[in-house]
Legacy VTK file of the C-alpha trace (Angstrom):
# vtk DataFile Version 3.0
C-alpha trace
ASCII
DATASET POLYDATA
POINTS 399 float
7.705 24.084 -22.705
8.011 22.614 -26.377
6.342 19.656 -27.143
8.052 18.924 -30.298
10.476 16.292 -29.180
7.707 14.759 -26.360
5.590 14.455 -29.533
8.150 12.441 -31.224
9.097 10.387 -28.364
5.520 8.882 -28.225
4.371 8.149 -31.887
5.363 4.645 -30.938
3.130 4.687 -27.791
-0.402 3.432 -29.694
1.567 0.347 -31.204
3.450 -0.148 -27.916
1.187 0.939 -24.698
2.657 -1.188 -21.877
2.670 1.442 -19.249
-0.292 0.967 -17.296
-2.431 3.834 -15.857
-2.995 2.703 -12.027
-5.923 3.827 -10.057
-5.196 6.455 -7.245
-7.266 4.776 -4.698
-5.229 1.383 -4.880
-1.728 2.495 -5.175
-1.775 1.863 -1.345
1.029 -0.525 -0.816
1.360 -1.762 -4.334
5.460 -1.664 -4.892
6.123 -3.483 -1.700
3.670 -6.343 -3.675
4.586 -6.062 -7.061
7.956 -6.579 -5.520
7.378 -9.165 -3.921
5.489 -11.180 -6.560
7.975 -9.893 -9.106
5.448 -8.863 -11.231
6.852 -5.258 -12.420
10.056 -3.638 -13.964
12.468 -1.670 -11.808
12.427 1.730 -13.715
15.047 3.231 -10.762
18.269 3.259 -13.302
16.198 3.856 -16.376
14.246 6.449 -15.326
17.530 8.276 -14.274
18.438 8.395 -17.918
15.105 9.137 -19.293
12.532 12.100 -18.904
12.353 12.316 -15.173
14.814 11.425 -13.126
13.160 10.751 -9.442
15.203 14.001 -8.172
12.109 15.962 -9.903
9.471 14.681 -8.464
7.944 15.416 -4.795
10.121 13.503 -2.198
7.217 12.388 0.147
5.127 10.476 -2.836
8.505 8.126 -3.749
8.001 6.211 -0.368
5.187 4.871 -2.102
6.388 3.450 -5.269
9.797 2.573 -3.371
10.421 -0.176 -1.854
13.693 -2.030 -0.655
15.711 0.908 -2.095
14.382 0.428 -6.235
11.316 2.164 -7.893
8.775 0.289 -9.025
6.587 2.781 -10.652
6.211 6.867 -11.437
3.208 9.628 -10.082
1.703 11.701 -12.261
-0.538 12.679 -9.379
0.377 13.097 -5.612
-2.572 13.514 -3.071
-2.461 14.540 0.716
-5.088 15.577 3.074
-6.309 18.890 3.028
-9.103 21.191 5.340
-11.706 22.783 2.949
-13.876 24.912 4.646
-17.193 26.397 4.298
-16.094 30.436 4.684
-19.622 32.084 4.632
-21.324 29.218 7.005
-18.451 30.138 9.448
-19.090 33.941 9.247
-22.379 32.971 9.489
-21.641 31.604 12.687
-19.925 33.963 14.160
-16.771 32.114 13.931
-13.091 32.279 12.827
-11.829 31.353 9.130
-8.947 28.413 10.312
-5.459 29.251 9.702
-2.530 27.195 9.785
-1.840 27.541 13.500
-4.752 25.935 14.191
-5.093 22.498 16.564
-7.528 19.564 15.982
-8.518 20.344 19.488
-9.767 23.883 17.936
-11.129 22.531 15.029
-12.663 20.289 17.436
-14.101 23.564 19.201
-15.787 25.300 16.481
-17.019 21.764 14.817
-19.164 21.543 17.943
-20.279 25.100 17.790
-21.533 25.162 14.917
-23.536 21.837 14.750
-27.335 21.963 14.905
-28.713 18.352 14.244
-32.144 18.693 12.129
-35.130 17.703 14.073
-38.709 18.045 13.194
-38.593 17.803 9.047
-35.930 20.542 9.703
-32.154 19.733 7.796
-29.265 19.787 10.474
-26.106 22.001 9.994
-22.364 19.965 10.733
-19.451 20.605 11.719
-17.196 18.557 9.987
-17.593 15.583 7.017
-14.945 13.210 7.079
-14.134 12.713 3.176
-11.493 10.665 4.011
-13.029 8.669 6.739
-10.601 5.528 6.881
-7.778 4.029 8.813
-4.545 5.152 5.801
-5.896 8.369 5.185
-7.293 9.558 8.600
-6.484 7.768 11.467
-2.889 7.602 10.657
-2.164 11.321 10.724
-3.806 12.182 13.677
-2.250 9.164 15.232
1.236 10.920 13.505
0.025 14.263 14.714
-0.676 13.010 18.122
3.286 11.576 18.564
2.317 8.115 17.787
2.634 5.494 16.097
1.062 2.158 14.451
3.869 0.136 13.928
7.355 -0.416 15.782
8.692 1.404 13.137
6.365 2.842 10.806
9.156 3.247 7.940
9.612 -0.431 8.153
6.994 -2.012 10.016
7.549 -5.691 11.726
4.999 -5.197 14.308
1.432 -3.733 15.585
2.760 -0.903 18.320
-0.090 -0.903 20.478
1.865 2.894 21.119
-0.168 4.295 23.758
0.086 8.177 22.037
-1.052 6.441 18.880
-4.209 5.271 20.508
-5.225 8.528 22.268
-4.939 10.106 19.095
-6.664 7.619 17.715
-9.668 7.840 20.428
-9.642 11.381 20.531
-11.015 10.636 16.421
-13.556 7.742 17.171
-14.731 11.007 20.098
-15.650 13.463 17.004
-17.895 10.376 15.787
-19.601 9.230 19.305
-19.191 11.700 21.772
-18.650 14.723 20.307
-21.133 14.313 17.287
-19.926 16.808 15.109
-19.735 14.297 12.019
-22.187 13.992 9.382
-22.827 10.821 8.527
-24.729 8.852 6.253
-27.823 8.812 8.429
-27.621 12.855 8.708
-27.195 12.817 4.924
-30.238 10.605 4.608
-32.465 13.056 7.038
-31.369 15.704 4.777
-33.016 14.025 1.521
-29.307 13.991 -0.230
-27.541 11.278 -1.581
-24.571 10.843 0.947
-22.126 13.226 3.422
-20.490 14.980 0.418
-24.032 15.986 -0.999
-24.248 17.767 2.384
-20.752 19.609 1.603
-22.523 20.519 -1.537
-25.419 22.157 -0.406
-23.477 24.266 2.437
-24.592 21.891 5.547
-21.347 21.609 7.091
-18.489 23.885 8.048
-15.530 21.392 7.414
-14.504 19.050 4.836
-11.694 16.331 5.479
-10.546 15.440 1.990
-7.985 15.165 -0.758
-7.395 17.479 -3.763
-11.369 18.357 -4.949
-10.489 21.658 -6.685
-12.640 20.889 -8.948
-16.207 20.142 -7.252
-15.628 23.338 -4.850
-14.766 25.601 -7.384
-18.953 24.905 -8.705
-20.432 25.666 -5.022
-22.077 28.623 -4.522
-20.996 29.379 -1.488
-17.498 30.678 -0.620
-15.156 28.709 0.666
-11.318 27.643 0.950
-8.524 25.568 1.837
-5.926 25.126 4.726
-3.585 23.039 5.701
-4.607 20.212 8.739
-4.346 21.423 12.266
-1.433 20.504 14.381
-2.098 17.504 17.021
0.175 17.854 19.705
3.551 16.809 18.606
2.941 18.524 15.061
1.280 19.026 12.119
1.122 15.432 10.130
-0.341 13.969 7.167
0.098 10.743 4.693
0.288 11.035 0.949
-0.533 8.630 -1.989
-0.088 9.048 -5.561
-1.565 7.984 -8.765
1.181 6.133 -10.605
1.881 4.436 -13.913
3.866 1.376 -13.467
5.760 -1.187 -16.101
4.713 -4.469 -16.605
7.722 -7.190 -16.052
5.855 -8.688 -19.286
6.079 -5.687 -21.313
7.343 -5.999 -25.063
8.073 -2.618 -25.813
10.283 -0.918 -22.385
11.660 1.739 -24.285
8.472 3.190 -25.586
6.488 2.282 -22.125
9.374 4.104 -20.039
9.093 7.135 -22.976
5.190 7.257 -22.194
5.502 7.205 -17.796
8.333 9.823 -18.386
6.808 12.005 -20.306
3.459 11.953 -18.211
4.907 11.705 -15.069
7.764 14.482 -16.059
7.629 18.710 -16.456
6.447 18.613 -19.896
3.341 16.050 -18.898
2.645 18.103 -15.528
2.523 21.534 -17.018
-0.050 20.186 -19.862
-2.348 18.466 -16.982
-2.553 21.640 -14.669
-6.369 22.945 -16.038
-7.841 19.473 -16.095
-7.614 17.128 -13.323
-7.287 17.997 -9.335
-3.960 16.719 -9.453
-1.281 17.769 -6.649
2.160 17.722 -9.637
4.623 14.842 -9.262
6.942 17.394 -10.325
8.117 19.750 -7.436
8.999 22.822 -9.930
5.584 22.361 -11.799
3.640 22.222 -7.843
5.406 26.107 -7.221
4.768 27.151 -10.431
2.778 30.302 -10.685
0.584 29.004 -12.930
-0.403 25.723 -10.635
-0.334 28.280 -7.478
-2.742 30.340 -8.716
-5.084 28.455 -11.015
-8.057 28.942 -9.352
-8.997 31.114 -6.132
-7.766 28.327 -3.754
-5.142 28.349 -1.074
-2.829 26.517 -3.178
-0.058 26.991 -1.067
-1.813 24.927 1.772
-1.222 21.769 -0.535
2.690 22.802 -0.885
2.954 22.944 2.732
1.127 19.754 3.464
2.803 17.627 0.966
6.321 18.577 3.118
4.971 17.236 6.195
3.685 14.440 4.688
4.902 10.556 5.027
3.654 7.581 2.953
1.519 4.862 4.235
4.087 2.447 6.007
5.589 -0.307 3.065
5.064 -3.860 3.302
3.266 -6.490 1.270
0.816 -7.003 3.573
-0.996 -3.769 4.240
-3.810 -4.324 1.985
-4.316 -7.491 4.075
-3.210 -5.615 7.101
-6.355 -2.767 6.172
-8.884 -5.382 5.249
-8.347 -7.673 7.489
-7.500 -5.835 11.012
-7.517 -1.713 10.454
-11.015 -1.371 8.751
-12.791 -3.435 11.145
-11.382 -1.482 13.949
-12.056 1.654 12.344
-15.957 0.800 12.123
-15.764 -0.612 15.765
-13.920 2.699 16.911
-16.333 5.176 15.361
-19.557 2.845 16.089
-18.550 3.330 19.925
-18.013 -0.630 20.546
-14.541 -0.505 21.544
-11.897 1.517 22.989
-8.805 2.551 20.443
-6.194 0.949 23.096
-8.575 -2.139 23.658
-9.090 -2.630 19.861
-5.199 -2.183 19.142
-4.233 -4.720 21.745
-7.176 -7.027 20.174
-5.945 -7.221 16.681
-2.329 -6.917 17.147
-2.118 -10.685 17.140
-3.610 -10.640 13.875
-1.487 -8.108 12.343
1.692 -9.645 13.561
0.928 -12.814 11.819
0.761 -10.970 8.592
3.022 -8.732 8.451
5.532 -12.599 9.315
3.727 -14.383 6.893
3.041 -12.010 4.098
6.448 -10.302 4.005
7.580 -12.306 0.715
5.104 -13.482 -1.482
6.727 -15.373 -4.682
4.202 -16.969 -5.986
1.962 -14.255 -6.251
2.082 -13.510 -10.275
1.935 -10.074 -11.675
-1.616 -10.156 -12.718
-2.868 -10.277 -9.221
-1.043 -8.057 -7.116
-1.706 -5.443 -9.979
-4.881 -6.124 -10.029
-5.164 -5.960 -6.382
-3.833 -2.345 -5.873
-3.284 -0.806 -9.258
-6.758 -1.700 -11.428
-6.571 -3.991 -13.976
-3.884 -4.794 -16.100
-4.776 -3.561 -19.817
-2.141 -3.810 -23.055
-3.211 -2.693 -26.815
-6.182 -1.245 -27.418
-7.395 -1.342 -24.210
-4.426 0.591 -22.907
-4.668 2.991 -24.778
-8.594 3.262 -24.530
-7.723 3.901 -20.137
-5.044 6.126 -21.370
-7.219 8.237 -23.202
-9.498 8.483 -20.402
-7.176 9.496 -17.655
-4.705 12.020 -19.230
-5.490 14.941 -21.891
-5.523 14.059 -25.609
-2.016 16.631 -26.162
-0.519 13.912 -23.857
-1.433 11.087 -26.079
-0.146 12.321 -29.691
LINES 1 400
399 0 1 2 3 4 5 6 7 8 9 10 11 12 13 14 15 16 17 18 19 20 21 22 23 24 25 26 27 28 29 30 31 32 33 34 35 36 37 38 39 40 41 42 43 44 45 46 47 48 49 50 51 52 53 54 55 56 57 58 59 60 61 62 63 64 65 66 67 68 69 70 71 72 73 74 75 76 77 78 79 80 81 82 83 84 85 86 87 88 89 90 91 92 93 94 95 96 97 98 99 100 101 102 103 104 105 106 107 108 109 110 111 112 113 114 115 116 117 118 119 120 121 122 123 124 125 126 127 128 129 130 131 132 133 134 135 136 137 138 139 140 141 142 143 144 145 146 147 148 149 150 151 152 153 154 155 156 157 158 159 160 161 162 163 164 165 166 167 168 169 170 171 172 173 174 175 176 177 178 179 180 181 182 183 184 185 186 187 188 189 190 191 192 193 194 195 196 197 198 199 200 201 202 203 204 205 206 207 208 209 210 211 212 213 214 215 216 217 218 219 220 221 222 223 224 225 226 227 228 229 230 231 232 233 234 235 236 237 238 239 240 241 242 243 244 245 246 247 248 249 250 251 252 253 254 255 256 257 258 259 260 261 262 263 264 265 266 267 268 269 270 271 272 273 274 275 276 277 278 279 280 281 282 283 284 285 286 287 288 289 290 291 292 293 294 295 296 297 298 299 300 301 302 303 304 305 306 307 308 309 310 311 312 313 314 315 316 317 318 319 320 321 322 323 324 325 326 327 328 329 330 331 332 333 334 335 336 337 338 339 340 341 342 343 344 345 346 347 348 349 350 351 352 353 354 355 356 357 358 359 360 361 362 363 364 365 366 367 368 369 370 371 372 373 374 375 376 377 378 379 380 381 382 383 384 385 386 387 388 389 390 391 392 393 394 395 396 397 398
């Protein structure tokens, strides 16, 4: 694509930076708070007329810069869950490469066939690490995958569920941890002399990896390995997504050139420059099926296509963080610690989460600079915009 006119577009960026880079691990819930504390621009009607209208980008990732019908922010990266997989510790083992037909029930299956704790000075072997070992990004697709639920309505949540497919779904996960023991764990890691679970991945410990988009650190291992999509649970195949996002300021001073910098990133032109250097799933749905995204590296590409369409967004409201914090993590270390059951521990914080989701629905007096600093990283302008800019995207990007 020609750059010429992108190039022109954003020579007023480095004078003007107000478009904020936001950190991918805390875009969780941030437009249902920035909404709430009125802290950030609608870019809905502008965006529409500039660069990228939302049409382009991937339709599961909007739910989470949407909320109450207006955008609130644009990706420039989408994530999902994926299955990486170990290929030559499975032939090793005697055992079958997954495919997309698979269940968690036979992932389950060959997790605990191939898992060989260490004993004696001897390193174990694994089944599975959990990359993504938290409420949002695993125990709500497998609850999904199982038919459940965690809210009454988990596309505009008012209440804890308590859903009883939700919570076998949910125990049949805290199982891989306790009774199962296919997990590697910190402990295992530990035993091993490595640094943590993914130092295990690394050195070819464990058949299966539960993670996001890590094209990048699998394409250095020496072993071979691959991608697929998750298994089905049994009601389907489920995951959530989450994107990285840049988002305008309600304070800005310069709009025009912020919306010019978000489009551009977040649009075909940005997408297509950003393919060979970060792990990035493209906001852009044309960019994700291009040939040159598809077949980049020797991955399974595809896998990520097909996951991101059976994806759904972590449910909105201004209270999840406080919701995760506050109810869902604790329960999550109870569950796979073995000290309570999934329907016990549902019923025991759904008084909790009830009151939050009532009392934290509107927040007005929360001001900009903390609900972006809560979920997006901190909120930079001038230099020091433009310093995180240069950090996150490639220099072409930043003319």
């Amino acid at each position: 694509m020609a750059m010429s006119s992108s190039s022109q577009l954003l020579r007023a960026v480095p004078r003007h930076p107000q478009a904020t880079a936001m950190s991918r691990r805390r875009v969780i819930g941030f437009a249902p708070a920035l909404a709430a504390g009125g802290g950030a621009v609608s870019v809905a009607t502008a965006a529409c007329g500039v660069g990228q209208p939302p049409a382009q980008s991937q339709t599961a990732v909007m739910g989470t810069v949407t909320f109450q019908s207006k955008l609130y922010a644009l990706p420039y990266q989408v994530f999902t869950e994926l299955l990486y997989y170990n290929e030559d510790l499975l032939k090793r083992e005697g055992q079958l490469i997954p495919t997309k037909d698979w269940t968690w029930d036979k992932l389950l299956e060959v997790s605990k066939a191939i898992t060989r704790p260490g004993s004696e000075g001897r390193p174990g072997q694994w089944g599975i690490v959990l990359g993504l070992g938290n409420f949002r990004g695993l125990a709500l697709p497998i609850m999904w995958a199982n038919g459940g639920k965690l809210f009454d309505d988990d596309a505009n949540p008012r209440s804890l569920a308590v859903d009883p497919a939700g919570a076998e779904g949910l125990q049949w996960l805290a199982d891989m941890y306790t009774k199962h023991r296919v997990v590697a764990q910190a402990a295992d890691a530990t035993a091993a002399g490595l640094a943590n679970p993914n130092a295990m991945v690394a050195a070819g410990m464990v058949g299966f990896n539960y993670s996001s988009l890590t094209w990048r650190g699998y394409r250095q291992h020496t072993f071979k390995s691959d991608v697929q999509m998750l298994p089905r649970g049994k009601a389907r195949a489920a995951s959530s997504t989450w994107g990285g996002c840049l988002a305008m300021p309600s304070t800005t001073k310069a709009p025009d050139a912020a919306l010019s910098l978000m489009t551009h990133i977040s649009g075909p032109a940005g997408q297509e420059l950003m393919i060979p250097v970060v792990d990035q799933f493209p906001s852009v749905e044309s960019i994700a099926t291009s040939k040159e995204w598809l077949q980049f590296d020797r991955f399974n590409r595809q896998a990520a296509v097909d996951m991101i369409k059976l994806a759904k967004p972590t449910p909105p409201s201004p209270a999840w963080p406080d919701i995760n914090s506050q109810a869902l993590s604790p329960l999550y270390a109870d569950l796979i610690n073995g000290r309570k059951s999934a329907l016990d521990g549902l019923r025991e914080i759904k008084p909790k989460v009830d009151d939050l989701l009532r009392t934290l629905e509107v927040r007005p007096e929360s001001p900009f600079s903390v609900a972006f600093q809560a979920f997006c990283g901190s909120s930079l302008s001038g230099a020091a915009s433009r310093r995180t800019a240069k950090s996150h995207f490639p220099a072409r990007l930043l003319v």
